[in-house]
C-alpha positions as CSV (number, residue, x, y, z in Angstrom):
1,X,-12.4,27.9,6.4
2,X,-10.2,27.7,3.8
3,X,-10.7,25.5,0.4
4,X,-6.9,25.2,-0.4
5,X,-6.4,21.8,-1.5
6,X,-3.4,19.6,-0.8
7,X,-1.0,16.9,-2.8
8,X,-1.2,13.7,-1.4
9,X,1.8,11.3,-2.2
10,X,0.5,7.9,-1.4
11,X,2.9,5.7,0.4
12,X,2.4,1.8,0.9
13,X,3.6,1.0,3.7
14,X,3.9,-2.7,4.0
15,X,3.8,-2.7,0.8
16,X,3.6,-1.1,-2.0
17,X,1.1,-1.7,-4.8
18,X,-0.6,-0.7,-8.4
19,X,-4.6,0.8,-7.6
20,X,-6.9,-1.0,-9.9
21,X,-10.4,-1.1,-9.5
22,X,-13.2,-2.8,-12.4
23,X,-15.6,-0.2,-13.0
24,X,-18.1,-2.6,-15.0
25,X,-18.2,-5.4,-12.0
26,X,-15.5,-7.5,-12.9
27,X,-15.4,-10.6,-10.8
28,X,-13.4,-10.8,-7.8
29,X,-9.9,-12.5,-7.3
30,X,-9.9,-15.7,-4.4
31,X,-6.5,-16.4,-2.5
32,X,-5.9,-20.2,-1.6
33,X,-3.2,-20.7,0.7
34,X,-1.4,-24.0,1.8
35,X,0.6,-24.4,4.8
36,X,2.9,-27.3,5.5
37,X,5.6,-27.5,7.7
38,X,9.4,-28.8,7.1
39,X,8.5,-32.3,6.2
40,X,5.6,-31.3,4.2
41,X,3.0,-32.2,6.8
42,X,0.0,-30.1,6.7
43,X,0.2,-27.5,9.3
44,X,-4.0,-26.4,11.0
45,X,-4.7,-23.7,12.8
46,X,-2.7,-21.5,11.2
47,X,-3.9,-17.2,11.4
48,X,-3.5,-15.7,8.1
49,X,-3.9,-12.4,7.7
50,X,-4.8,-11.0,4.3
51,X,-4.5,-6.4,4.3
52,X,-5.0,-5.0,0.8
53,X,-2.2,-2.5,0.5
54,X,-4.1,0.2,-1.3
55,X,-7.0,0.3,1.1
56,X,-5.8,-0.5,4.3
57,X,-8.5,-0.7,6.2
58,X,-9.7,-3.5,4.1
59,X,-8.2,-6.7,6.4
60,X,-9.6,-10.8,6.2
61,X,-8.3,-12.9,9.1
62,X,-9.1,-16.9,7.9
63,X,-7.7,-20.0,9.5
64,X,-5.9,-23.1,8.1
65,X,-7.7,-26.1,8.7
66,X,-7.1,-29.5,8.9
67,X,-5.7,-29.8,5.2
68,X,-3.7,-26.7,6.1
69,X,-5.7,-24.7,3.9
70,X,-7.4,-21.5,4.1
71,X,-9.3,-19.6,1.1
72,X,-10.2,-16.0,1.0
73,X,-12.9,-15.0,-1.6
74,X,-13.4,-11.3,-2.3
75,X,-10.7,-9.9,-2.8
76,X,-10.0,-6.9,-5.4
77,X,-7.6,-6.9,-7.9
78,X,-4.7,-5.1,-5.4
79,X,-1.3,-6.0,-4.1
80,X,-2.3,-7.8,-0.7
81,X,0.3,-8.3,2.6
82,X,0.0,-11.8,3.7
83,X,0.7,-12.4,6.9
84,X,0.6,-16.2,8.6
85,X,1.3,-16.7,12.5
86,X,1.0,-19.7,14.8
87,X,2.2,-19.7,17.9
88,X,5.7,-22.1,18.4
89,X,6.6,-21.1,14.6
90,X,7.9,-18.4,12.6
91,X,6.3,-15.9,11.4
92,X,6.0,-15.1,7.5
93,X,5.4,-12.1,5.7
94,X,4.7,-12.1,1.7
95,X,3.2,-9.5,-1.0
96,X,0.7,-11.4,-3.4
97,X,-1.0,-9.3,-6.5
98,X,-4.5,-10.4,-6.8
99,X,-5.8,-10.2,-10.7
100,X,-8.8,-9.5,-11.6
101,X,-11.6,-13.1,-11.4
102,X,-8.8,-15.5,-10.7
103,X,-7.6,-17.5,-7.7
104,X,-4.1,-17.9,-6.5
105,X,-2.8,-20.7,-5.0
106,X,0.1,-20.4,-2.9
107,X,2.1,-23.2,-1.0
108,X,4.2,-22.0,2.4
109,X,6.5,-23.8,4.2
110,X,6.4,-22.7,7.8
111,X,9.0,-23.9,10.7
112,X,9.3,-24.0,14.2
113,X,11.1,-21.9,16.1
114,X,13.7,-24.3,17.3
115,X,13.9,-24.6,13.5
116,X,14.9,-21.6,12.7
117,X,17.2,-21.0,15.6
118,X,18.9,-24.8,13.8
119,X,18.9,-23.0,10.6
120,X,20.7,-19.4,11.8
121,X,23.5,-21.4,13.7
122,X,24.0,-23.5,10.9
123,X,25.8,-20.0,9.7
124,X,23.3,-19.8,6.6
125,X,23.2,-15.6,6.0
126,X,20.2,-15.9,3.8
127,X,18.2,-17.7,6.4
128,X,19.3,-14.9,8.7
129,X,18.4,-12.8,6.4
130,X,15.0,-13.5,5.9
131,X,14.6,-14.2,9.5
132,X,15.7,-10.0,9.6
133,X,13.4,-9.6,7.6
134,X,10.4,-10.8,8.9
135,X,11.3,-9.0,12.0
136,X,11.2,-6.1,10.4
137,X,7.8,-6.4,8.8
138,X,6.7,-7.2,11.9
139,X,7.9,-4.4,14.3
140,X,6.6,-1.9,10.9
141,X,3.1,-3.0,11.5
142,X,3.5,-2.2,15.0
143,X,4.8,1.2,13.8
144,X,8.5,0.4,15.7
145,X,10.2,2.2,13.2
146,X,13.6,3.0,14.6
147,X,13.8,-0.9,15.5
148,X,12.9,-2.4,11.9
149,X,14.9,0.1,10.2
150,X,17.6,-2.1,12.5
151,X,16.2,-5.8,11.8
152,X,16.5,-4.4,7.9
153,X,19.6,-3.0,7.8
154,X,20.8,-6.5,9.6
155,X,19.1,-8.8,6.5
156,X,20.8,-5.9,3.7
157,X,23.8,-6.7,5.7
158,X,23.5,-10.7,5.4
159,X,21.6,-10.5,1.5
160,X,22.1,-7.3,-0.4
161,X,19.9,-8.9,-3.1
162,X,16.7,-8.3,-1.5
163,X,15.0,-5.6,-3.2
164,X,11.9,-5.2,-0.6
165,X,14.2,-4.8,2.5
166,X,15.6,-1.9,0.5
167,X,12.3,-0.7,-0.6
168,X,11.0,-1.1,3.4
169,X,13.9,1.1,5.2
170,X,12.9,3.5,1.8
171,X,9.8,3.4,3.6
172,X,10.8,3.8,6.9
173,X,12.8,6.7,6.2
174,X,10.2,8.6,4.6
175,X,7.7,8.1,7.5
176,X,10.1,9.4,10.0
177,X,10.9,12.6,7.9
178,X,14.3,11.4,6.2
179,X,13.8,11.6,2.9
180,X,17.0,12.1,2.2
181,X,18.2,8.9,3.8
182,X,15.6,7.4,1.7
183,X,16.8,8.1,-1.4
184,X,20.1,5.9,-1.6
185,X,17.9,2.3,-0.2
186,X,14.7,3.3,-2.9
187,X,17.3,4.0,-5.6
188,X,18.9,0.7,-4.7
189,X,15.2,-0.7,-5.0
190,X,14.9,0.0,-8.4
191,X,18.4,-1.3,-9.5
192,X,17.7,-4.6,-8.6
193,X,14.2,-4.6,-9.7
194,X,13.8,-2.3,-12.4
195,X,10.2,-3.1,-12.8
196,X,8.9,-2.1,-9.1
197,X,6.7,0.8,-10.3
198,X,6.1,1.2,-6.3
199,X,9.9,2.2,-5.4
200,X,9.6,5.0,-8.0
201,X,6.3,6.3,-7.0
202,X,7.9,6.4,-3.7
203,X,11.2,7.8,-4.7
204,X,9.2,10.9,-6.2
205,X,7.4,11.7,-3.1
206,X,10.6,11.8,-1.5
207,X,11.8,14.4,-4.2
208,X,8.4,16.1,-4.0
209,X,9.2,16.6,0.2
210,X,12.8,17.9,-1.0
211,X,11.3,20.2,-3.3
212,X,12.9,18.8,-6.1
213,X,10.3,19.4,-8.8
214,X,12.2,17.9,-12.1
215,X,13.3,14.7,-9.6
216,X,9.6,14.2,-8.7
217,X,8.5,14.5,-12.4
218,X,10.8,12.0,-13.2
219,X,10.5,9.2,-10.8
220,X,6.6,9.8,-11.4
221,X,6.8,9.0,-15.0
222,X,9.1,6.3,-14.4
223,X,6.4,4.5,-11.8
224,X,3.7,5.6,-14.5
225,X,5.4,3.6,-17.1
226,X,6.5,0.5,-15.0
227,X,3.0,0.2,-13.2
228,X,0.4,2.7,-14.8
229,X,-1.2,5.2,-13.4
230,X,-2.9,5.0,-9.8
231,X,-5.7,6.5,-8.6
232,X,-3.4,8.8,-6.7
233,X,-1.5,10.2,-10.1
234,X,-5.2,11.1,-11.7
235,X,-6.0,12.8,-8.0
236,X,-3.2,14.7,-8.2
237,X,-3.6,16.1,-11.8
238,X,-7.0,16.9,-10.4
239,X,-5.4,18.8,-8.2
240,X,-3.1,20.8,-10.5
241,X,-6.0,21.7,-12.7
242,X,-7.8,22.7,-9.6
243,X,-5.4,24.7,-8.4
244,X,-5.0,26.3,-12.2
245,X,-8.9,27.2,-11.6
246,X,-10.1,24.7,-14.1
247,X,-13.0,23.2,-12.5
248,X,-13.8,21.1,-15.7
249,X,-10.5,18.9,-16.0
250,X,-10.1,18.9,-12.4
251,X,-13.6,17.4,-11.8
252,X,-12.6,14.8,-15.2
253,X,-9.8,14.1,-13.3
254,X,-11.5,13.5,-9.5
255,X,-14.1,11.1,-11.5
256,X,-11.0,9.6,-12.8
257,X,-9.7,8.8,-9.8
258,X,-13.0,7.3,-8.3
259,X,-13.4,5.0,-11.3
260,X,-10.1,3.3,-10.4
261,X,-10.8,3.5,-6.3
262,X,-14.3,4.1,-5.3
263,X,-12.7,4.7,-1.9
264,X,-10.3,7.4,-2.4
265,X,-12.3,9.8,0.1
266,X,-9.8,12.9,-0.6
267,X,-11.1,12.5,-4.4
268,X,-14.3,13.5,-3.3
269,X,-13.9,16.1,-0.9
270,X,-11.9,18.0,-3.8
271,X,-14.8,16.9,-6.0
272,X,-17.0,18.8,-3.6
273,X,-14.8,21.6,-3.6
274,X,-14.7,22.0,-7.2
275,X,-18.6,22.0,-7.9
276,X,-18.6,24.3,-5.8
277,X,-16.5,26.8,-7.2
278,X,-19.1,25.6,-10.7
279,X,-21.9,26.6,-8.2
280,X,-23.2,23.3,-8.4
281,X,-24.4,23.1,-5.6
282,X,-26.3,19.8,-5.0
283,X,-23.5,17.9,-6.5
284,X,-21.1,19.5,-4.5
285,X,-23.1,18.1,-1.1
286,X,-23.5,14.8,-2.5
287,X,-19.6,14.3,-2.7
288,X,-19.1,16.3,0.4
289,X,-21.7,13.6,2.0
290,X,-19.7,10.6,0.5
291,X,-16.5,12.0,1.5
292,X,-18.0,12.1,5.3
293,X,-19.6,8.3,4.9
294,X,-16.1,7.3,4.0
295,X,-14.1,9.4,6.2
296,X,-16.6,10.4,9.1
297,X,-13.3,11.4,11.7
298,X,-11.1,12.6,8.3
299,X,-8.7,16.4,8.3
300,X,-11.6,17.2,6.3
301,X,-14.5,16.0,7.8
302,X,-15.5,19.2,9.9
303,X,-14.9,21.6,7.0
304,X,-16.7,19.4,4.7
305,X,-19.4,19.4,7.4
306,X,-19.7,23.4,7.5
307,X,-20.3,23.7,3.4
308,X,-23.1,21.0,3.8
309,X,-24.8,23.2,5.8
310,X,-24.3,26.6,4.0
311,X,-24.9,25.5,0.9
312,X,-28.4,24.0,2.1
């Protein structure tokens, strides 16, 4: 059994997002989403899925109704994918941050397939684009890498001016183990949106699997200072301080982490991990225990499992 701890470079995939979580109970946020279709008709029946892209297990599935409207409440103050499907039209895929008590209200125009099809022989490359695009996203959620690393590089081809398809082969790159390849699309990322703290957090994980330490520092503080810092950036100097045998800051840091995602299940199993090195013990089964309530199948779960129970 072995209590060596391990870096964890978070990765978005669909989407990429800043970790923020209201310690005191703020209210919140409500998504209200309009659907109407090319003459500006309400469009029911409509799926939209809503997946927070920090915690991705965390998915709402509402319907439009006759209005073509659908409202979510609930929903934390993350980065969400929303997703809306009907059968006979297109699909559309869009990123929508969520702040903190507040609802947004977005308006979609969805069209028919034979709309679309109109549209792309009408020789317009940015409808193509798009309609790449959405391909992609959709063929990523079914984990079809190789084949939406294709639909992307098709829209980059027709629109180099989208940043996300960039971003999204970025992405794709790094979850099939090219991190080199990734580095030319994430760096492209951040040239035409400078601000997209998620393309540099991404960009140093990618240097951090090439072992380029300096690289990884870098793109780190860069995604620091463009989005603040995640719950995954206070984990991790957990981890350093850990790993430098200071129990004290790393356990700071672990509580750090928890305040901004109560979820973060690897924040606790190193929490558990550093009582107890403190030989606190009973504090160090209480996280071990909320590590397993969280992730009860997790890497972790059986070791975690085994210090319960010599350490009662």
């Amino acid at each position: 059994m072995t209590m060596k701890t391990k870096k964890i470079s978070i990765i978005f995939m669909m989407i990429a997002a800043l970790i923020v979580f209201d310690l005191y109970g703020a209210p919140m946020g409500k998504l209200r989403v309009t659907v109407l279709d090319s003459t500006g008709k309400p469009v029911a029946g409509v799926k939209v899925t809503i997946q927070d892209t920090v915690d991705k297990d965390l998915v709402f599935t509402i319907t439009t109704d006759k209005s073509g409207i659908a409202v979510q409440v609930g929903l934390q103050n993350h980065v969400v994918q929303v997703t809306l499907e009907k059968e006979g039209y297109r699909s559309i895929v869009k990123n929508i941050k969520i702040p903190v008590g507040l609802l947004v209200e977005e308006r979609f125009t969805i069209s028919t397939m034979e709309e679309g099809l109109q549209q792309q022989e009408a020789g317009d490359p940015h409808v193509q684009a798009v309609h790449a695009f959405n391909q992609a996203a959709s063929l990523i959620r079914e984990k079809k890498f190789a084949e939406a690393a294709a639909a992307l590089n098709k829209s980059i081809a027709l629109d180099n001016t989208d940043y996300l398809a960039h971003y999204y082969l970025g992405v794709i790159y790094f979850e099939q183990g090219k991190f080199q390849e990734a580095v030319e699309p994430l760096t492209k990322a951040t040239t035409l949106n400078p601000g997209y703290a998620n393309a540099y957090r991404l960009l140093a994980a990618v240097y951090e699997k090439l072992g380029d330490k300096t690289q990884a520092e870098k793109y780190t503080k860069l995604a620091q200072e463009k989005g603040g810092k995640t719950a995954a950036d206070v984990y991790n100097e957990g981890v350093a301080a850990f790993n430098a045998g200071d129990m004290d800051k790393a356990i700071q840091a672990f509580d750090g982490a928890l305040k901004l995602d109560e979820k973060f299940s690897a924040a606790y199993y190193q929490l558990g991990l550093s009582y107890v090195n403190k030989g606190e013990n009973e504090k160090a089964v209480a996280a071990f225990k909320k590590y397993l309530e969280l992730k009860p199948d997790g890497e972790e779960a059986e070791t975690a499992g085994s210090i319960i129970e010599s350490l009662k």
